[in-house]
C-alpha positions as a Python dict, from the first residue, in 0.01 Angstrom:
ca = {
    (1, 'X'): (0, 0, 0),
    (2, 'X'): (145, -247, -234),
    (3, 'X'): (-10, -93, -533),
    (4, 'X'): (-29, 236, -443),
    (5, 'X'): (260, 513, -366),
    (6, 'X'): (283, 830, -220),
    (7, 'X'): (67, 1105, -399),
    (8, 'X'): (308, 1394, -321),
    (9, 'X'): (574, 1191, -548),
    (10, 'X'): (859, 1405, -749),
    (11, 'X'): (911, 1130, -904),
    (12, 'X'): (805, 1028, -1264),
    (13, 'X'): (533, 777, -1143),
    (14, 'X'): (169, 854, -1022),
    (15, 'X'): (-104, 760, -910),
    (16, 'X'): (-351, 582, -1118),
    (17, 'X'): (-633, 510, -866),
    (18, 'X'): (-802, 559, -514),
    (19, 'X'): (-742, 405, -181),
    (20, 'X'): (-1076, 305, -123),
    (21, 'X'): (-1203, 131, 218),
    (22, 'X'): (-1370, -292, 143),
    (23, 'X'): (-1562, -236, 453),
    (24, 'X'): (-1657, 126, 487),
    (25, 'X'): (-1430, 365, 701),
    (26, 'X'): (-1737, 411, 880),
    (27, 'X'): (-2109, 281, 957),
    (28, 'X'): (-2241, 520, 721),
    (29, 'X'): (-2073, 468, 485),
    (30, 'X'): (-2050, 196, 197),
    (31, 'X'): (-2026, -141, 298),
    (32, 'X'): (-1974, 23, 669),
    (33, 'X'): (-2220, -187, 871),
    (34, 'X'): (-1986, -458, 1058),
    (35, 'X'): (-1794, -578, 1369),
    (36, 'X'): (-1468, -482, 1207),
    (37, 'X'): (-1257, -234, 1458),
    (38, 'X'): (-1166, 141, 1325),
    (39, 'X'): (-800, 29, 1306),
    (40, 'X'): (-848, -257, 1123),
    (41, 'X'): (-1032, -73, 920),
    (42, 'X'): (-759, 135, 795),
    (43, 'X'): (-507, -139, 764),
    (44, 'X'): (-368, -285, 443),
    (45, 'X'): (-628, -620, 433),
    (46, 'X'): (-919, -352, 470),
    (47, 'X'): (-753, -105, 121),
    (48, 'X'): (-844, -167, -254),
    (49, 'X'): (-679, 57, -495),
    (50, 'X'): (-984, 183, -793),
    (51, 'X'): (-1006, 418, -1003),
    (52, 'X'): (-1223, 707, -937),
    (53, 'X'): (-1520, 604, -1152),
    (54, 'X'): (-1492, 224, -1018),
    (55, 'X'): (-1476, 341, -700),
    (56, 'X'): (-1831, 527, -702),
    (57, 'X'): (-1958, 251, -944),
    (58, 'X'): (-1927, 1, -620),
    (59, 'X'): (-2017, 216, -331),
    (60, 'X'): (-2305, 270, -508),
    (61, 'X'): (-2420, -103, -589),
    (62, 'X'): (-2346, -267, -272),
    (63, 'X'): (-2542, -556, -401),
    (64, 'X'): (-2346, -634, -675),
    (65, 'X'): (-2006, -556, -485),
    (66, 'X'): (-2026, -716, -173),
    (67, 'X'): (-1732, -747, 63),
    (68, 'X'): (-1623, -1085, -7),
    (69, 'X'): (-1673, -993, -398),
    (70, 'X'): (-1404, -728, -330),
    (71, 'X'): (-1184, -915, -138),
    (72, 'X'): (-1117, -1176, -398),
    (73, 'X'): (-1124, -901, -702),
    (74, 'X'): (-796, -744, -471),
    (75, 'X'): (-649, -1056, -450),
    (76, 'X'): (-622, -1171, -812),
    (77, 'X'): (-534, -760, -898),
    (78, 'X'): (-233, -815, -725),
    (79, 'X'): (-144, -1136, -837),
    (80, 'X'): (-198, -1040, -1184),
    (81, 'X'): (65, -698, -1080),
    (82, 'X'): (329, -940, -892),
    (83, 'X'): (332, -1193, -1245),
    (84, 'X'): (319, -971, -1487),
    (85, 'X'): (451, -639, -1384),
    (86, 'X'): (716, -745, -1131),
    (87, 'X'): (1074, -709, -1254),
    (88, 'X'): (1190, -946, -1080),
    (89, 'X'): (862, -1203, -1028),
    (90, 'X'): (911, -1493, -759),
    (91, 'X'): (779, -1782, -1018),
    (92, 'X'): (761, -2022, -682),
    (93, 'X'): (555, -1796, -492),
    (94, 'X'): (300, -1689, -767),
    (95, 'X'): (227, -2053, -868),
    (96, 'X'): (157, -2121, -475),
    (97, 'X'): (-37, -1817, -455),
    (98, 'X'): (-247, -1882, -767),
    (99, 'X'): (-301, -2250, -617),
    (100, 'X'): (-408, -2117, -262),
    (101, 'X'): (-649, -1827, -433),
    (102, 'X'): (-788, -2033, -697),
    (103, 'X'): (-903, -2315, -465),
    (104, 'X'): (-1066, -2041, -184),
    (105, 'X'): (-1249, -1873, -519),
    (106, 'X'): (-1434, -2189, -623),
    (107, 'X'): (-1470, -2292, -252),
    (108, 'X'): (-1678, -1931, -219),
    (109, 'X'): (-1851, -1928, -557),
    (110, 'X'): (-1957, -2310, -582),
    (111, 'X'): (-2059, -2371, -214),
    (112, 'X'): (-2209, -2072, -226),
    (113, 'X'): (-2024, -1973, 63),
    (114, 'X'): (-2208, -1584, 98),
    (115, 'X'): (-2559, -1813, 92),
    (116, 'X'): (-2474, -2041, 335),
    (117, 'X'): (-2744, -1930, 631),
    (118, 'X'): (-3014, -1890, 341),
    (119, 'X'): (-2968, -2245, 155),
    (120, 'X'): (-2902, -2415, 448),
    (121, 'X'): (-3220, -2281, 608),
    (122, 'X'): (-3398, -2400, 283),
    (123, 'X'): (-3281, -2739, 263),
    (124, 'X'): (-3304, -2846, 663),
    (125, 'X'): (-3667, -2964, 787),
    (126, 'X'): (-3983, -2929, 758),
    (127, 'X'): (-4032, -2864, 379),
    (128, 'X'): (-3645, -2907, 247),
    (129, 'X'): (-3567, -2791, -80),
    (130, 'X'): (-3292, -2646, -272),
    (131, 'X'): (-3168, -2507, -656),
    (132, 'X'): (-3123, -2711, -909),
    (133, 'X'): (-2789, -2571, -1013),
    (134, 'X'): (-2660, -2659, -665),
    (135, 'X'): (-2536, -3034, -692),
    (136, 'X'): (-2357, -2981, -1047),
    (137, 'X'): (-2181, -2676, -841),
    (138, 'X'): (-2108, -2902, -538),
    (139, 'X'): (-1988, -3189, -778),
    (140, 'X'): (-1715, -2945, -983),
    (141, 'X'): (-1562, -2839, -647),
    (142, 'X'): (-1523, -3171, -542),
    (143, 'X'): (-1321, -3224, -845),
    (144, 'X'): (-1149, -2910, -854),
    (145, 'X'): (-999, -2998, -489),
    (146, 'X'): (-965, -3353, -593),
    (147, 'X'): (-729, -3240, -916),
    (148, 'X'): (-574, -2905, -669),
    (149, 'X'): (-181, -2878, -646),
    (150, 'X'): (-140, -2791, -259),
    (151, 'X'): (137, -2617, -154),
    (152, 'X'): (298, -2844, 110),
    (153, 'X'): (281, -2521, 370),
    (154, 'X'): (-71, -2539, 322),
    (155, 'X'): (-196, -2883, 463),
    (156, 'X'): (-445, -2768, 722),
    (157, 'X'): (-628, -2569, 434),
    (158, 'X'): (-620, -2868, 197),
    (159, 'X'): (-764, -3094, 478),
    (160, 'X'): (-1027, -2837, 596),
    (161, 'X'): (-1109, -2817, 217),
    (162, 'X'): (-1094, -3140, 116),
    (163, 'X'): (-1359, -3248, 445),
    (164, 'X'): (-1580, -2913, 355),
    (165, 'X'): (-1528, -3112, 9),
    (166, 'X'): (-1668, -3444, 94),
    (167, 'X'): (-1955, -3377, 356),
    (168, 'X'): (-2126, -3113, 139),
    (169, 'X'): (-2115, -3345, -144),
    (170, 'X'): (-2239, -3593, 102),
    (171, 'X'): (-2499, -3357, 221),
    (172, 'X'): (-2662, -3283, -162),
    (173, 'X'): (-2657, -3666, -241),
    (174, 'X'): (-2810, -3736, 38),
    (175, 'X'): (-3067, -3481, -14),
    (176, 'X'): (-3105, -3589, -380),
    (177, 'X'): (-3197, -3927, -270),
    (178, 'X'): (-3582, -3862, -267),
    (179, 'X'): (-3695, -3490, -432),
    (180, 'X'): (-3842, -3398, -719),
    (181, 'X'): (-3825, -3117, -959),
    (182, 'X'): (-4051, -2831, -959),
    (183, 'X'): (-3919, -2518, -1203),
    (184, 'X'): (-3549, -2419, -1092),
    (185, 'X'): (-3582, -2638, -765),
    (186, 'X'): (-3602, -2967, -613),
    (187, 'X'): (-3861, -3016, -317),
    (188, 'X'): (-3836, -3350, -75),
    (189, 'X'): (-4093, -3619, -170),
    (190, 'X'): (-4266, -3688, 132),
    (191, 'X'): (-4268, -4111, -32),
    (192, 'X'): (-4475, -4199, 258),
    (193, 'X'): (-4748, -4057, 80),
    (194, 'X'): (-4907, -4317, -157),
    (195, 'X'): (-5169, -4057, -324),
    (196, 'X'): (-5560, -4176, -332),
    (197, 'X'): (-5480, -4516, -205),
    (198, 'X'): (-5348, -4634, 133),
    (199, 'X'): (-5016, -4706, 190),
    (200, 'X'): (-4997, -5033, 378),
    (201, 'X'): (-4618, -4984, 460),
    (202, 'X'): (-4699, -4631, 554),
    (203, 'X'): (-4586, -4640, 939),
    (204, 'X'): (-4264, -4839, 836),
    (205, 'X'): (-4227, -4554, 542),
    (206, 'X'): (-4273, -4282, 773),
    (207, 'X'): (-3964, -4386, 998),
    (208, 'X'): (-3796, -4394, 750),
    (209, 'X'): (-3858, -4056, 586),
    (210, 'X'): (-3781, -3923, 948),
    (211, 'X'): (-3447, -4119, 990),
    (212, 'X'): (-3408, -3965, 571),
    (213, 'X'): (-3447, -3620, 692),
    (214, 'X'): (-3257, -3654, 998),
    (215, 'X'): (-2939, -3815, 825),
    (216, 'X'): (-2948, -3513, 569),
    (217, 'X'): (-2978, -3266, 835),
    (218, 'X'): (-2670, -3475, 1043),
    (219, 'X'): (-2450, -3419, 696),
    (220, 'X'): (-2594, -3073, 622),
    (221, 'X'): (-2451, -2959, 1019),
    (222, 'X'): (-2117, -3142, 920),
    (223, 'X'): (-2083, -2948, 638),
    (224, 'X'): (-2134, -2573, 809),
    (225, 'X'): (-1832, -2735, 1114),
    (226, 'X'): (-1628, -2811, 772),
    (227, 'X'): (-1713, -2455, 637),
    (228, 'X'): (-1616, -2270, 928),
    (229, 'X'): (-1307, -2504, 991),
    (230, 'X'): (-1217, -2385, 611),
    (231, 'X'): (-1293, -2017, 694),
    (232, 'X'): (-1096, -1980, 1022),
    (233, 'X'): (-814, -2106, 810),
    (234, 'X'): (-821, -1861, 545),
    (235, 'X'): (-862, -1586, 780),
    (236, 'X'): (-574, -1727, 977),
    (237, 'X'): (-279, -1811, 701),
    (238, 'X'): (-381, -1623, 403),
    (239, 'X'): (-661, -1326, 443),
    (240, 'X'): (-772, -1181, 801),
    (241, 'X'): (-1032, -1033, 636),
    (242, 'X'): (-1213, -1302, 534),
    (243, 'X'): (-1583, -1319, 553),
    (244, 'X'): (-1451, -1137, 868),
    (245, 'X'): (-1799, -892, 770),
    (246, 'X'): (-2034, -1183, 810),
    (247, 'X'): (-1916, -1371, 1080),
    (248, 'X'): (-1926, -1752, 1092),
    (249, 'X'): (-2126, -1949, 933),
    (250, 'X'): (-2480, -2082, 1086),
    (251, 'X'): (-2781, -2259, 986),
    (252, 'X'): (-3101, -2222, 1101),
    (253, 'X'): (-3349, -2530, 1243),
    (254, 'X'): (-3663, -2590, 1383),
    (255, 'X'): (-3817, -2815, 1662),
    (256, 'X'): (-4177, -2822, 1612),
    (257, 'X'): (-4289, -2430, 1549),
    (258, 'X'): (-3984, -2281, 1745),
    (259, 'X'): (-3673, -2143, 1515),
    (260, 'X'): (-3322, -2187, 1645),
    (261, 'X'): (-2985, -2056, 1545),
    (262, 'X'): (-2666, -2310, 1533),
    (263, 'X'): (-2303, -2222, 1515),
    (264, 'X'): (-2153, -2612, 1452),
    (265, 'X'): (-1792, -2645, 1500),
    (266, 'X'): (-1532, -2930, 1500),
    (267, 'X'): (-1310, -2982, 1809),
    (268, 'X'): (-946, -2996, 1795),
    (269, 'X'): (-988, -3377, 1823),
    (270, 'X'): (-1220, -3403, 1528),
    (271, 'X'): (-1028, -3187, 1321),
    (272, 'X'): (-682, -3401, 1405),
    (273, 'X'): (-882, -3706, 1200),
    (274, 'X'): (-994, -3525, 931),
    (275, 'X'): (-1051, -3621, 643),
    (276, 'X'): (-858, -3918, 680),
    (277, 'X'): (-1176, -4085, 852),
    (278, 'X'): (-1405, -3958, 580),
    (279, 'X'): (-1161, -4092, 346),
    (280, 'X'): (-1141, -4422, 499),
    (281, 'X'): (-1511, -4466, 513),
    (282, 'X'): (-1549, -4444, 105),
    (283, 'X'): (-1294, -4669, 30),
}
């Protein structure tokens, strides 16, 4: 491992810490229930060096310390060992590195990336609603992607993030168009609804509360195709391993009382426009 060395050493170094398993070596064990092969469990991606205390802390809070948590935690361990430990530190390669890393934390903190089935599900049809924190969050990764220095080797990933970018910030404005606030959440306002009196515009309203709802729902289904567009190419030119545990990401919708399970994706051809089309269409 790159931060770890053999424990049978003569030499004057030793080990500090444990080779402890991200997903569990096992299905019993910590963090062990997943899809995740027995090899690829025992590769490098799969390995986080902790010391022993850490390393019962988190096996025994799996809450607090999920996979993806652990994942990133690695990541910026090593950076922080390659910058300011290395004798001989590639300057080049660390500023690309903390460019790449930084951008795929906020994408996975503020779009709430491990919540993505559950908010989703909360925010499509019949009774949408969502947290209040949610827009400011979508709003500071817009401009944290919009202000990002991308590595020119990276221009899928900054056009995968820059579309997840736009149509989720699309998807909360859109949302945010009629709601109103009750405690830490907004709920849709159903404006079709006059109160006590009639509503002499109410058909007219009603269409278009339905054509409301169905626009946000359009935008919210855009926005899981952009996340998993953004996922595959993490997993594919910087970390294998992630959200590799969970899967891809789906959302959740109803047609009358029957629940259904969607997995959107872009094609190839979609993808080849993107975001240039999204672009084009706000300026």
């Amino acid at each position: 491992m790159e931060l770890a060395q053999d424990g049978l050493s003569e030499s004057s170094h030793y080990t500090l810490g444990e080779q402890a398993h991200i997903i569990g070596e096992n299905e019993s064990a910590a963090r062990g229930t997943s899809i995740i092969s027995e090899d690829d469990r025992e590769g490098y991606h799969n390995r986080i060096l902790l010391c022993p205390t850490d390393h019962t802390k988190i096996d025994s809070d799996e809450v607090s310390w999920p996979v993806e948590k652990l994942h990133v935690t690695k990541s910026r361990h090593e950076l922080w060992v390659r910058e300011t430990l290395g004798d001989s530190a590639d300057l080049k390669l660390v500023a690309i590195q903390v460019a790449v890393t930084s951008i795929i934390d906020a994408a996975v903190e503020l779009c709430r990336l491990q919540e993505w089935k559950n908010w989703t599900s909360f925010a499509l049809p019949p009774d949408p609603s969502w947290d209040t924190t949610f827009p400011n969050m979508v709003i500071e990764f817009s401009q944290r992607v919009y202000a990002a220095i991308w590595p020119e080797e990276f221009e899928e990933l900054k056009r995968a993030t820059t579309t997840l970018s736009i149509l989720l910030k699309r998807a909360i404005f859109s949302l945010m168009e009629h709601n109103e606030r009750r405690g830490e959440r907004y709920y849709a306002v159903r404006f079709y609804k006059s109160g006590d009196s009639d509503n002499p515009h109410y058909h007219e309203d009603v269409k278009r509360y339905d054509n409301w709802m169905s626009s946000c729902s359009i935008l919210i289904r855009q926005a899981t195709s952009a996340a998993n567009w953004f996922a595959d190419v993490v997993r594919r030119d910087i970390n294998p391993m992630f959200f590799a545990e969970r899967g891809k990401f789906m959302i959740i919708e109803t047609a009358g009382i029957t629940f259904f399970s969607n997995l959107p994706k872009f094609s190839e051809d979609e993808k080849a426009g993107l975001p240039g089309s999204l672009l084009e269409a706000e300026s």
